[in-house]
N, C-alpha and C positions, 0 to 999 in steps of 0.2 A: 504494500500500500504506500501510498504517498500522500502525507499527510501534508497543510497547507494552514500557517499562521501565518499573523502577524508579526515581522520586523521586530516588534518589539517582546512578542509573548515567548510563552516556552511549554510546550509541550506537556499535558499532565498524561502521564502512560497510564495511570487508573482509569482515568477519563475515555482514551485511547481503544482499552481492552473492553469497556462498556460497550461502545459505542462496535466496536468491528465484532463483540461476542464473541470473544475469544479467551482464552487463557493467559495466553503469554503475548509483551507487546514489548520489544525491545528495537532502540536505535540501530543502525546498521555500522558496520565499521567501518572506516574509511576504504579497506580492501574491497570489502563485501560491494560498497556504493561506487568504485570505479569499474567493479563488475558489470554490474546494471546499467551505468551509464558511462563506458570507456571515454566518450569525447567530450564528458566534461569535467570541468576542473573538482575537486573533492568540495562538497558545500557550497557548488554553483548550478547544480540540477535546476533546469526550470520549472516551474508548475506547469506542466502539461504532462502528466500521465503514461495516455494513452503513445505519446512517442516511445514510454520502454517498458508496453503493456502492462504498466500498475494503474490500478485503480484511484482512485482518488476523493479525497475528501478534507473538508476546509472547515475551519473554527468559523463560527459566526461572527465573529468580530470582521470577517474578510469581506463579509456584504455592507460592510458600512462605507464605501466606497464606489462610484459611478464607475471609476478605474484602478485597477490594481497594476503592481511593476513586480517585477522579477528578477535574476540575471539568467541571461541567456546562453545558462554552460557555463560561463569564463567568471570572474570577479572582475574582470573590466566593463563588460557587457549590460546590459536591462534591457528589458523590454517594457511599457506600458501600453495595456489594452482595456478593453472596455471588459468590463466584469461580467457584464450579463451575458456578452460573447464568448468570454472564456466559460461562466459555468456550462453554456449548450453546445460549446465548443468540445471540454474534455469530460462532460458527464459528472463533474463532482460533485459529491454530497455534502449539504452543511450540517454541522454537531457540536458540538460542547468540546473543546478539545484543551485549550488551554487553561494552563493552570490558574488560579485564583488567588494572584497577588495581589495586594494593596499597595495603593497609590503609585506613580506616574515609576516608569523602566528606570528613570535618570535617577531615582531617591533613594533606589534601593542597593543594601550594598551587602 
């Protein structure tokens, strides 16, 4: 699966295993993720799924946007598309996904 937050959020994997019904819900390892995506850089995958046949699904917090950005494979790279087109574009599901911190990414330490 290919899961899809916010920039700023961070993944709660309880939340994760809810939501896909599953047991076990673990991050991939850098090896394991240049597997699945050779051509792009480690922690530069873009939200588009369907290019390396994972599914996909996105925190709610990603609809609060007309457009979302990415990077495009590389750390140099982004892309920004229109949100509505990306969710009918790559089929993703929205869910609960991120953890539940308080207050703003910047304050927290």
């Amino acid at each position: 699966m290919l899961l899809v937050l916010d920039a700023t959020d961070r993944v709660d994997l309880r939340k994760a295993r809810r939501t896909l019904e599953t047991d076990e819900v673990r991050l991939l390892s850098e090896a394991e993720l240049a597997a699945v995506a050779p051509d792009c850089e480690a922690g530069a995958l873009p939200a588009v799924g369907p290019l390396f046949g994972l599914p996909m699904y996105a925190d709610f917090a990603v609809r609060d946007d007309p457009e979302i950005s990415f990077n495009a494979g590389t750390h140099r790279s982004s892309v920004r598309v229109d949100r509505v087109a990306w969710e009918a574009a790559t089929g993703v599901v929205c869910a609960d996904l991120a953890a539940d911190d308080e207050g703003p990414v910047w304050a927290r330490s």
